[in-house]
C-alpha positions in Angstrom: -17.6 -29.6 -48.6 -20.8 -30.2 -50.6 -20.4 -33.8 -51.8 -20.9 -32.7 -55.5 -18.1 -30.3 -55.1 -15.5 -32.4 -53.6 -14.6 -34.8 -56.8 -14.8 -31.5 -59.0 -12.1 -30.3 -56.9 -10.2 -33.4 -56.7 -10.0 -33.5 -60.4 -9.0 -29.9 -61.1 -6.0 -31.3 -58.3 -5.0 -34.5 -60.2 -5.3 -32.7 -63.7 -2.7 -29.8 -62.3 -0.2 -32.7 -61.2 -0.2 -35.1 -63.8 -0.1 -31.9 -66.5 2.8 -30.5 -64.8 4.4 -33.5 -64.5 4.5 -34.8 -68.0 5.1 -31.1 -69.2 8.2 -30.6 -66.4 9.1 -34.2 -67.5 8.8 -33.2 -71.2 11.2 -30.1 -70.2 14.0 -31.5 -68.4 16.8 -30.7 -69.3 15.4 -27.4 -70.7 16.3 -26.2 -73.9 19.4 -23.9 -74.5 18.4 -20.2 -76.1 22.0 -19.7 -77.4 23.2 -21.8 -79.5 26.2 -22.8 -80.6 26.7 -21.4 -84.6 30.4 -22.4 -85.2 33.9 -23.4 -84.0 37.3 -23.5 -84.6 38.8 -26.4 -85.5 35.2 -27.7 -86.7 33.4 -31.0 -85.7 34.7 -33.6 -86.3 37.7 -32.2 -88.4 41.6 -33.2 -88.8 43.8 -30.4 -89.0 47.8 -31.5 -89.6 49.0 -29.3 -86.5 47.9 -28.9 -82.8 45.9 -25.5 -82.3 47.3 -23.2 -80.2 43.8 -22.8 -78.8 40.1 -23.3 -79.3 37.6 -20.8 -80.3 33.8 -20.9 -79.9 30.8 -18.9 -81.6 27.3 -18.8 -80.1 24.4 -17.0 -81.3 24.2 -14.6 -78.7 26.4 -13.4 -75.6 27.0 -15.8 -73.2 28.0 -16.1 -69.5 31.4 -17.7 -68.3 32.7 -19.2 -65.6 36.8 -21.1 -65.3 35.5 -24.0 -66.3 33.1 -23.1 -69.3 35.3 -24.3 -72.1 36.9 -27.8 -71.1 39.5 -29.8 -74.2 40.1 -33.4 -72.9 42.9 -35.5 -74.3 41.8 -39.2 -75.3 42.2 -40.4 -71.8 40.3 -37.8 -70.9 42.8 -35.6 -69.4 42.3 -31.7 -69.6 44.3 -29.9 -71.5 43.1 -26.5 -71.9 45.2 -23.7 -70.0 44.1 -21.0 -68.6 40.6 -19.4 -68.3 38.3 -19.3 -71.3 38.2 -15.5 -72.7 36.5 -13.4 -74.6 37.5 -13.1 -78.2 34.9 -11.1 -79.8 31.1 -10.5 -80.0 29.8 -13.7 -79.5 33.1 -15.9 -80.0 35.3 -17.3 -76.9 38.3 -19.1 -76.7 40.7 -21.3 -74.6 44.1 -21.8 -74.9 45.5 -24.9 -75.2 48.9 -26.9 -73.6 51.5 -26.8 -76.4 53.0 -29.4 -78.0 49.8 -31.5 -77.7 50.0 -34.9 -80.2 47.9 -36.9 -82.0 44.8 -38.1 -81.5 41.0 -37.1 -81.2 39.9 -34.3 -78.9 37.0 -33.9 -77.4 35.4 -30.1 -76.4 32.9 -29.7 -74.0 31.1 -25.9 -72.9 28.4 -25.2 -70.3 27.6 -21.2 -70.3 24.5 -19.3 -69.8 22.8 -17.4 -72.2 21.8 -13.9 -72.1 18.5 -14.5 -71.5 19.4 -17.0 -68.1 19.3 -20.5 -69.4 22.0 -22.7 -69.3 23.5 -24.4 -72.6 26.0 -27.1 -72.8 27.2 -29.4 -75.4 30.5 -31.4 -76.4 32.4 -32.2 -80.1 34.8 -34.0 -81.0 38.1 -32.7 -83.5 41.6 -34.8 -84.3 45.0 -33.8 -84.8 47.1 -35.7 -87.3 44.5 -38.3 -87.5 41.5 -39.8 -85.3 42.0 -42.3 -82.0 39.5 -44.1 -79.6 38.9 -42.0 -77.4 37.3 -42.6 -73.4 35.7 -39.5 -72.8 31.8 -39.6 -72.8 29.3 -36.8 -74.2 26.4 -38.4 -72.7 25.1 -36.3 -69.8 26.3 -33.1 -70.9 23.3 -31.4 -70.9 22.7 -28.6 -68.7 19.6 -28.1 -66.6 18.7 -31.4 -66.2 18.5 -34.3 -63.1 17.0 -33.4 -59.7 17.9 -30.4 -60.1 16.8 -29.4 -62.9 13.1 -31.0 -62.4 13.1 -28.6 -58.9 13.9 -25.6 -60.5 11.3 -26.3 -63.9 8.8 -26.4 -61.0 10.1 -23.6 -59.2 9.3 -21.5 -62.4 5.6 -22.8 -62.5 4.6 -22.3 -58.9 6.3 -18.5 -59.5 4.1 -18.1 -62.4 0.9 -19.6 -60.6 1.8 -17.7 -57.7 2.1 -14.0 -59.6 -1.2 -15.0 -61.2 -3.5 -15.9 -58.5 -1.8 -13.2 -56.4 -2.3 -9.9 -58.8 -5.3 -11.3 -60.5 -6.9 -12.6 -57.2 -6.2 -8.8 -55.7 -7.5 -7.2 -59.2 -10.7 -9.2 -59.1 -12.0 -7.9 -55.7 -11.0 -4.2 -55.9 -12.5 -3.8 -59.5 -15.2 -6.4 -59.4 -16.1 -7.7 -56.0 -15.1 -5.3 -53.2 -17.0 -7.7 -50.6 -15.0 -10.2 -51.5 -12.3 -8.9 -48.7 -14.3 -10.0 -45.8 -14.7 -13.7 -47.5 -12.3 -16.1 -46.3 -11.8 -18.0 -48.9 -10.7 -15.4 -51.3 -8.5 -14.3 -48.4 -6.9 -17.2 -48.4 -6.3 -18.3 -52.0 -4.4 -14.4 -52.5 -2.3 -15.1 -49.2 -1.5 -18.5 -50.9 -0.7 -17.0 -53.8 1.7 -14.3 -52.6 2.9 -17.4 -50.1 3.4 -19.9 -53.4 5.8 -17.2 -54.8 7.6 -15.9 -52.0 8.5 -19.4 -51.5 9.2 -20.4 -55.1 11.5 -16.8 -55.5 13.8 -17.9 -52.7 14.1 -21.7 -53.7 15.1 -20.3 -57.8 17.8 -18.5 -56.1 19.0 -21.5 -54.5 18.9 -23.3 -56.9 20.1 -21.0 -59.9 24.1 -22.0 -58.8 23.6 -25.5 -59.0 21.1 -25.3 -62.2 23.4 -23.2 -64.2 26.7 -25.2 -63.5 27.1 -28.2 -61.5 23.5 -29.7 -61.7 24.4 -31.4 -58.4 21.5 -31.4 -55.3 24.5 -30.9 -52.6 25.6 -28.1 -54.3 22.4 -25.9 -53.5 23.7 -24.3 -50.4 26.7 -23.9 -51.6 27.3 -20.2 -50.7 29.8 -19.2 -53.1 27.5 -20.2 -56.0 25.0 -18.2 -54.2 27.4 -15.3 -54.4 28.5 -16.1 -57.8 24.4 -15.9 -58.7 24.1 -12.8 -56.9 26.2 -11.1 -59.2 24.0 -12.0 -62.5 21.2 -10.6 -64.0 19.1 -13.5 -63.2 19.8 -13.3 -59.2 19.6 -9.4 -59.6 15.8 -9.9 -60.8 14.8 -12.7 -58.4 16.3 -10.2 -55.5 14.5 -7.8 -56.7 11.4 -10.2 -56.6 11.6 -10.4 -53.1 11.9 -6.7 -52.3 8.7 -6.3 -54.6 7.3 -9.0 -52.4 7.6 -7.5 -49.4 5.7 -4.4 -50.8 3.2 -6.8 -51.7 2.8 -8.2 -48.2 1.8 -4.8 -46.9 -1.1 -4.1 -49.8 -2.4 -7.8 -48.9 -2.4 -7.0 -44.8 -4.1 -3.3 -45.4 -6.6 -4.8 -48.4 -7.5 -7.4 -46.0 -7.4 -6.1 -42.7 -8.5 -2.4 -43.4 -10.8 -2.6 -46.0 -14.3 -3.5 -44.8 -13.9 -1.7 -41.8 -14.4 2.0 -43.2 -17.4 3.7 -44.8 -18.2 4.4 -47.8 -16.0 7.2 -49.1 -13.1 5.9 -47.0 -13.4 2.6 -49.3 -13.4 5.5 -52.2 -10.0 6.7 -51.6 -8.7 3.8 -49.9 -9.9 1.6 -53.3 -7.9 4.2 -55.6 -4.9 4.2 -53.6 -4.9 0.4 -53.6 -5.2 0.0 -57.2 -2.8 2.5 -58.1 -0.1 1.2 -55.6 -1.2 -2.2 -56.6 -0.7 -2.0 -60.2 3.0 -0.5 -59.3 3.9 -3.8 -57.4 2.4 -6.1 -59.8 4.2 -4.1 -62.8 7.7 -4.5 -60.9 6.7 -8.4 -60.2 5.9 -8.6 -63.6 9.5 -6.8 -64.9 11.8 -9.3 -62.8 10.8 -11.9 -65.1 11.1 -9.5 -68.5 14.2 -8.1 -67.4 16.0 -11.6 -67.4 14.1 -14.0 -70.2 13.1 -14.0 -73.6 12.3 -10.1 -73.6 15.7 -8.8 -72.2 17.8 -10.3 -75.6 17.2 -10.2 -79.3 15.7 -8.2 -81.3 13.8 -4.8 -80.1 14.7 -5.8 -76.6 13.8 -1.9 -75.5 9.9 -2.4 -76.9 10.0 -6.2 -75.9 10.3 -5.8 -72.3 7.1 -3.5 -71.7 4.9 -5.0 -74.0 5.9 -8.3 -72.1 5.0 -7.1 -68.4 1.6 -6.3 -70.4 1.6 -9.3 -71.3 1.7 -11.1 -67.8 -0.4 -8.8 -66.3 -3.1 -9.4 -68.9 -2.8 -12.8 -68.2 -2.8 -12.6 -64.4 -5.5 -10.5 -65.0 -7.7 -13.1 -66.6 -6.5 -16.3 -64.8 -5.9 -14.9 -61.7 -9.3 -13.9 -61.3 -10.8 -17.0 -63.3 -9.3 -18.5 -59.7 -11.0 -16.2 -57.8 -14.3 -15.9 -59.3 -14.3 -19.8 -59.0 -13.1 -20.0 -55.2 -15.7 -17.3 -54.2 -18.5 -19.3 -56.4 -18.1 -23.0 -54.8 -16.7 -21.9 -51.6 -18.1 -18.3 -50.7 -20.6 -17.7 -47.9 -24.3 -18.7 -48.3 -25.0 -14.9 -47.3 -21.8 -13.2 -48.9 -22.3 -15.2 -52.3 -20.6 -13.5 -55.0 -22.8 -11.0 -56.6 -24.4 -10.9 -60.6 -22.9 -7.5 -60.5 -19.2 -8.9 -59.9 -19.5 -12.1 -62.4 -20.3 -9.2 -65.0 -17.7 -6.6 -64.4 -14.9 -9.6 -64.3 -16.4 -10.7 -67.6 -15.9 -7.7 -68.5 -12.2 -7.2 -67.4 -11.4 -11.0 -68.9 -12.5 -9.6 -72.3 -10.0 -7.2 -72.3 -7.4 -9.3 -70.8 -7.9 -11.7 -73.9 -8.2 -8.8 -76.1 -4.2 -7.4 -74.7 -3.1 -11.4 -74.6 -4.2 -11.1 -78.7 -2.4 -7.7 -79.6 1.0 -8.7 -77.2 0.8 -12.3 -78.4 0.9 -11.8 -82.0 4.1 -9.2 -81.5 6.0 -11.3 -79.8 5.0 -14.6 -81.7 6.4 -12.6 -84.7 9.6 -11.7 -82.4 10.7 -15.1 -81.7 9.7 -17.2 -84.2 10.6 -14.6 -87.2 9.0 -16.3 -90.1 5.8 -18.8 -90.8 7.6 -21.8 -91.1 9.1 -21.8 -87.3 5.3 -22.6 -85.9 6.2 -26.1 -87.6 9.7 -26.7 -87.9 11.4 -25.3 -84.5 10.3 -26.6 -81.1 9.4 -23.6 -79.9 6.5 -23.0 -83.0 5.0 -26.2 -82.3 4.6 -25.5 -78.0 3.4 -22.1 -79.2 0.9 -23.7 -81.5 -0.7 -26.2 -78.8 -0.4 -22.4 -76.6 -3.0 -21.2 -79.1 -5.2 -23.8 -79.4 -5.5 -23.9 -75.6 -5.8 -20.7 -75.4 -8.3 -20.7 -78.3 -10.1 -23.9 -76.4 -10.5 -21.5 -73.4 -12.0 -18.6 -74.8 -15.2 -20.6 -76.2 -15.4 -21.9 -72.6 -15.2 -18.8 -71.7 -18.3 -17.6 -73.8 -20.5 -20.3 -72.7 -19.0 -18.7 -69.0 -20.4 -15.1 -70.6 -24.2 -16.8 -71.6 -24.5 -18.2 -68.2 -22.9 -14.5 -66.7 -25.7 -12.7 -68.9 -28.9 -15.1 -67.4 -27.5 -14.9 -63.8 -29.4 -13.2 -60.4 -28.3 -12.5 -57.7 -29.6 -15.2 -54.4 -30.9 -12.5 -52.0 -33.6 -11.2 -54.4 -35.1 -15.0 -55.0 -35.2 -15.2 -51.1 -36.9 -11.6 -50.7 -39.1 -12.9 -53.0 -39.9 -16.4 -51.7 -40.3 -14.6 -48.0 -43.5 -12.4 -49.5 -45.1 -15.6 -50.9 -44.6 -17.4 -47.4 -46.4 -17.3 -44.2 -45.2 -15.7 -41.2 -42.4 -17.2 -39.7 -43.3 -19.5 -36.6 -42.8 -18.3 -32.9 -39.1 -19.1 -31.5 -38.8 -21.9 -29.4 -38.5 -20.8 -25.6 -36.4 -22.3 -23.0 -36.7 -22.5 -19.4 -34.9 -19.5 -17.8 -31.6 -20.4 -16.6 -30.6 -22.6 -19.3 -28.3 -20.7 -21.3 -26.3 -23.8 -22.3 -29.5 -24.9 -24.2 -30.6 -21.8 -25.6 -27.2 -21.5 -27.2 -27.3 -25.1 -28.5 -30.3 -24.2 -30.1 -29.3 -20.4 -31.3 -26.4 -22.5 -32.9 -28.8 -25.4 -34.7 -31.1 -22.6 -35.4 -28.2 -20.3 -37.4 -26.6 -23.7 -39.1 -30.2 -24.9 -40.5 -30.9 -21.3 -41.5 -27.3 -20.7 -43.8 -27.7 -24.7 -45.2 -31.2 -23.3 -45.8 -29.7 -20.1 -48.2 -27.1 -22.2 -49.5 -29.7 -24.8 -50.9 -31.5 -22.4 -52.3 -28.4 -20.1 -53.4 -27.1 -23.7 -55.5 -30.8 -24.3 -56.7 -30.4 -22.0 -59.3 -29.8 -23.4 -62.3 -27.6 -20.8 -63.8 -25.6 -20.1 -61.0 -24.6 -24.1 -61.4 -23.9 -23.9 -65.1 -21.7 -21.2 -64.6 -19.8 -22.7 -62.1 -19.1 -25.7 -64.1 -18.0 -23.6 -66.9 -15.7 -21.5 -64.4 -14.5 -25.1 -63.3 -13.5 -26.2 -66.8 -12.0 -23.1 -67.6 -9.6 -23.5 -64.7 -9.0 -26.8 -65.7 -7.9 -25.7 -69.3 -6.2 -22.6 -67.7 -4.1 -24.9 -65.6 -2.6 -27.0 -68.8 -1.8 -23.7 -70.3 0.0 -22.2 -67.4 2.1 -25.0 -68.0 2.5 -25.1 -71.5 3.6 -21.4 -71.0 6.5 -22.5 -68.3 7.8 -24.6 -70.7 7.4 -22.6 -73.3 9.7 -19.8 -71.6 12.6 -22.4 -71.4 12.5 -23.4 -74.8 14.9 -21.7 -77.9 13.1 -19.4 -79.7 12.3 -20.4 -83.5 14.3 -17.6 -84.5 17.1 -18.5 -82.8 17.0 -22.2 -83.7 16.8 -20.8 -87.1 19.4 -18.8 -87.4 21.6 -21.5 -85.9 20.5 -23.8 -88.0 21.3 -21.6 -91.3 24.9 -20.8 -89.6 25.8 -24.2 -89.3 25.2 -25.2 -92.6 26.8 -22.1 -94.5 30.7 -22.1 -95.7 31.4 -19.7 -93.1 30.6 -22.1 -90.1 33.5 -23.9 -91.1 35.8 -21.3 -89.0 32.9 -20.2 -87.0 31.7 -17.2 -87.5 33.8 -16.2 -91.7 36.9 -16.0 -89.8 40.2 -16.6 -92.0 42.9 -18.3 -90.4 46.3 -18.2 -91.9 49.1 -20.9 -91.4 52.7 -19.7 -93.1 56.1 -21.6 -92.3 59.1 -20.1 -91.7 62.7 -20.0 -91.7 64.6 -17.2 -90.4 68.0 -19.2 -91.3 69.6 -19.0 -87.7 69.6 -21.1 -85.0 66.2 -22.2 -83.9 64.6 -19.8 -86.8 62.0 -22.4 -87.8 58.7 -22.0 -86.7 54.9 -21.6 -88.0 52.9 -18.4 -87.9 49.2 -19.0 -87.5 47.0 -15.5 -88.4 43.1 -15.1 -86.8 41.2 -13.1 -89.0 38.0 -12.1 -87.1 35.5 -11.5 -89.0 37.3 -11.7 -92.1 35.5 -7.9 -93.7 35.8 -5.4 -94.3 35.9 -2.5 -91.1 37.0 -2.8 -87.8 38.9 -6.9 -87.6 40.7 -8.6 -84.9 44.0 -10.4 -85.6 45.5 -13.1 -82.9 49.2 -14.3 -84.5 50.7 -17.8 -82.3 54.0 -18.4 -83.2 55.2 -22.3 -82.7 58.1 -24.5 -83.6 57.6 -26.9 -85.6 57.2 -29.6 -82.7 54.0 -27.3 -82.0 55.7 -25.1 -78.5 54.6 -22.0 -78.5 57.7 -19.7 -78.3 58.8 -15.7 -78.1 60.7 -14.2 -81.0 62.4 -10.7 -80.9 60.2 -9.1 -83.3 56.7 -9.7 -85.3 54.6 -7.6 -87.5 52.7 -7.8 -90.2 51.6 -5.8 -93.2 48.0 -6.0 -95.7 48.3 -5.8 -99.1 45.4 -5.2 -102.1 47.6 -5.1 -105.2 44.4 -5.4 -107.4 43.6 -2.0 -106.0 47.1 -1.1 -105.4 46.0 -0.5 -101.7 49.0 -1.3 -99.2 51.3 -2.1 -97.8 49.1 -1.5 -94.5 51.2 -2.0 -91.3 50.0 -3.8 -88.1 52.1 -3.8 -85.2 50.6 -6.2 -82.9 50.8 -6.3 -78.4 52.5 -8.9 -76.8 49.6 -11.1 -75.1 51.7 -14.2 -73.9 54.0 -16.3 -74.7 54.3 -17.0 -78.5 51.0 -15.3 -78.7 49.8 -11.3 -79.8 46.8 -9.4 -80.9 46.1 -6.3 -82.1 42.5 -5.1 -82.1 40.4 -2.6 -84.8 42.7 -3.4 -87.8 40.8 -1.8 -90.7 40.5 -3.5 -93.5 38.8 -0.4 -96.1 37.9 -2.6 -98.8 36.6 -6.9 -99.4 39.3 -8.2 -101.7 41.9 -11.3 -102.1 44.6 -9.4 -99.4 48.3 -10.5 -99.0 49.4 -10.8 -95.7 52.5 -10.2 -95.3 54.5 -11.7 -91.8 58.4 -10.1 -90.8 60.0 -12.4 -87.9 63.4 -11.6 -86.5 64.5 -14.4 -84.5 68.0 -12.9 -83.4 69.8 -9.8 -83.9 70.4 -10.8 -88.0 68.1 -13.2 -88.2 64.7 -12.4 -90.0 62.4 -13.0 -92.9 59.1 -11.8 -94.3 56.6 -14.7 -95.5 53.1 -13.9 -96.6 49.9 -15.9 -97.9 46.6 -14.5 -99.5 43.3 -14.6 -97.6 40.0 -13.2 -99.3 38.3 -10.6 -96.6 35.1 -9.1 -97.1 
């Protein structure tokens, strides 16, 4: 390697690994993109009674496993029973041991988000009032330790892999179709398509482990494999791998094929390529759409195509940034990448940045939602050092394009040179017979002849300028790419946002405005006395869900004969509107789609019959809507 090369290299090495590490450093444990928007009983609350269970609300649909929703007693004893359930939307509950006393609680959850990254948490809530308590929060975040640190850089090597794999094949079909026969550029696509082959099968190893446990030995653990396989997240990395295997076969015919037909064989062969080619990396490109930021939210339909745009514009760009520099430092002295092909790229990398610009700014606008998120969320300020990286590298990028314009091609200057020089001298002779010496020489002869073009192919000064430019491109282009992991595994502004504004309205109090209605009782008979407790979710008017636990008064949940329950308006003399609700369990029932027509201050109304004679009707007002 030419001595002026080698510490260029070397630096473009140490500034990848000391970037990705304080950036992978910087992202572990990676941030949550649902959040958690209310609960029932609150933080850090007191309620008089033990709940019969305990009710979550996240910003979004989350995944669930038995042990999502955990309630530990002051020792730090479980006492949640059963599996947590979906209550509505985005609200899930576990129910909890009856008869539970005093003392401070302490909640902890660990689901996964819709768009595949894990979130976890704990709070703390009292009955009757608060106690020491031994359980620990700290080290409840999920995504973090070992590994979490393997699978952050699992993620980048994906992404750098895609990129120097679709925009390492793009640049030599549509800008330097010599390029094939060069090594060097052979190698750096293999690479690439080796770098994410490697890093798909290593994600879905690690996804099990990552999304639950967070525990190294629990890697190969195959029924967390299994359990991943059945996701949306494992669904896309498998479907990586098939992709890959497609891609395998472009890279063996582009490379093995290629420069070995004529002309109009390259013709066809070229089209065929590119058109097969943008079908794989389209699909390559989808796997990651179909299970991050684009696949949730808001215009999730529009989001996920403009996104693959969006990675094939930049794989486009960087990807053959890579390229163009590998085939400048490293090509051939008589294969040496052509004026012609520096030209077209920069033509291709124009509008790559122009696409980045257009896709950007939508989805920028999708996930941040208003002006004041680029400062006060997380997410606005990575996106913000995104764009002045991203900024930084397109006015590298136009010194690139002055050098580009002033640039000639080596073979000419050598055509050239040869007219201005004298005759080249007789060949040395050897004695007949001596073969062994005449190929010693052949061999001095051909290695003084191509350090010969590639001293005169670096003499020129723009051809040097350019690929310094090309080199500090890279090196900006290699910060960004991991800005842009991170970036993925951070909460979108909007989200933050939203659960930001959700935890600080009234309505957070029961989680998401859902009422919840404690009325005594006392049928009269033998063991008549209880408590009805009344879920109210959401609390407006429409469609409503009502859950109704029935407990004495030592907290045990218990059956009675009969239950139902009746809504009254009598400002609007609307009512009595009867609910019989199903039996779920014992002392609980439910009854789903209860419309409530109008927002109002409603009486509930509440019949128990605890025997054959014994029964009473109790009500309490609630305001819905």
């Amino acid at each position: 390697m030419n001595r002026t090369i080698a510490p260029r290299v070397r630096t473009l090495v140490l500034l990848l690994v000391a970037a990705l590490g304080a950036l992978l450093a910087a992202a572990a444990p990676a941030s949550a993109h649902a959040a958690l928007t209310g609960s029932d009983p609150q933080q850090g609350t007191v309620v008089k009674q033990a709940p019969a269970r305990v009710s979550l609300t996240f910003s979004e649909q989350v995944a669930l496993n038995d042990d999502s929703l955990r309630v530990l007693d002051p020792k730090g004893e479980r006492v949640d029973d059963g599996k947590p359930s979906e209550v509505s939307g985005t609200t899930y509950a576990v129910a909890l041991h009856s008869g539970l006393p005093d003392g401070t609680y302490t909640v902890t959850y660990q689901v996964v988000s819709a768009d595949s990254h894990p979130v976890s948490g704990a709070y703390t809530f009292s009955i009757g009032a608060p106690s020491k308590t031994t359980v620990s929060t700290a080290g409840q975040a999920a995504g973090g330790g070992v590994v979490g640190g393997l699978y952050g850089f699992g993620r980048y090597v994906s992404y750098a892999g895609f990129i120097v794999l679709t925009g390492g094949a793009a640049f030599v079909l549509a800008c330097w179709r010599r390029g094939t026969g060069v090594t060097a550029v052979q190698r750096l696509i293999v690479s690439g398509w080796v770098a994410l082959t490697a890093a798909t099968l290593g994600l879905l190893l690690l996804r099990g482990a990552y999304t639950t446990t967070g525990k190294a030995g629990d890697i190969l653990d195959l029924d967390l494999l299994g359990q991943v396989l059945q996701t949306k997240t494992g669904a896309a990395l498998v479907s990586r791998l098939l992709l890959l295997a497609a891609a395998a076969l472009f890279v063996a015919v582009l490379f093995g094929a290629y420069d070995k037909r004529d002309e109009d064989e390259q013709r066809d062969l070229t089209f065929g390529l590119a058109l097969g080619g943008t079908v794989v990396a389209a699909g390559l490109a989808a796997s990651w759409a179909m299970a991050e930021h684009a696949s949730v939210g808001l215009q999730a339909a529009l989001a996920m195509p403009v996104d693959v745009v969006h990675l094939l514009a930049v794989a486009a760009w960087l990807g053959g940034l890579a390229t163009l520099l590998v085939s400048l430092y490293f090509a051939p002295a008589d294969t040496p990448v052509e004026a012609a092909a520096v030209r077209r790229f920069s033509t291709v990398a124009l509008g790559s940045v122009t696409t980045l610009a257009a896709t950007g700014v939508y989805q920028s606008w999708r996930q941040l939602g208003s002006w004041s998120a680029f400062t006060d969320t997380g997410y606005g300020q990575l996106l913000l050092v995104k764009i002045g990286l991203v900024a930084l590298l397109v006015g590298i990028a136009w010194i690139s394009r002055r050098w580009t314009g002033r640039l000639t091609d080596p073979a000419v200057r050598r055509v050239k040179k040869k007219e201005r020089e004298p005759a080249a001298r007789e060949p040395v002779t050897t004695p007949a017979g001596d073969s062994r010496r005449a190929a010693e020489l052949a061999r001095q002869r051909a290695a003084m002849d191509t350090a010969r073009r590639k001293q005169q192919r670096d003499a020129d000064p723009n051809r040097f300028g350019l690929r310094r430019s090309v080199l500090a491109e890279a090196a900006v282009a290699v910060v960004l790419l991991a800005v842009t992991t991170v970036l993925t595994s951070t909460e979108p502004g909007r989200t933050e946002e939203a659960a930001r504004a959700a935890t600080s309205s009234p309505a957070a109090v029961t989680g998401t405005g859902a009422v919840t209605l404690d009325i005594p009782f006392d049928t009269g008979g033998k063991d008549g006395k209880g408590v009805v407790s009344i879920d109210v979710d959401p609390a407006r008017t429409g469609a409503n869900e009502l859950h109704i636990y029935v407990t004495r008064p030592d907290g045990r949940a218990f059956d009675v004969p009969e239950l139902k329950l009746a809504f009254t308006l009598t400002a609007k003399d609307i009512g009595p509107l009867p609910v019989v609700p199903d039996h779920i369990t014992t002392g609980h029932w439910s009854a789903d789609g209860v419309q409530i027509p109008m927002a109002g201050d409603w009486q509930v109304a509440v019949t128990v019959r605890t025997s054959d004679i014994d029964q009473v009707t109790v009500s309490k007002n609630a305001q819905i809507g």
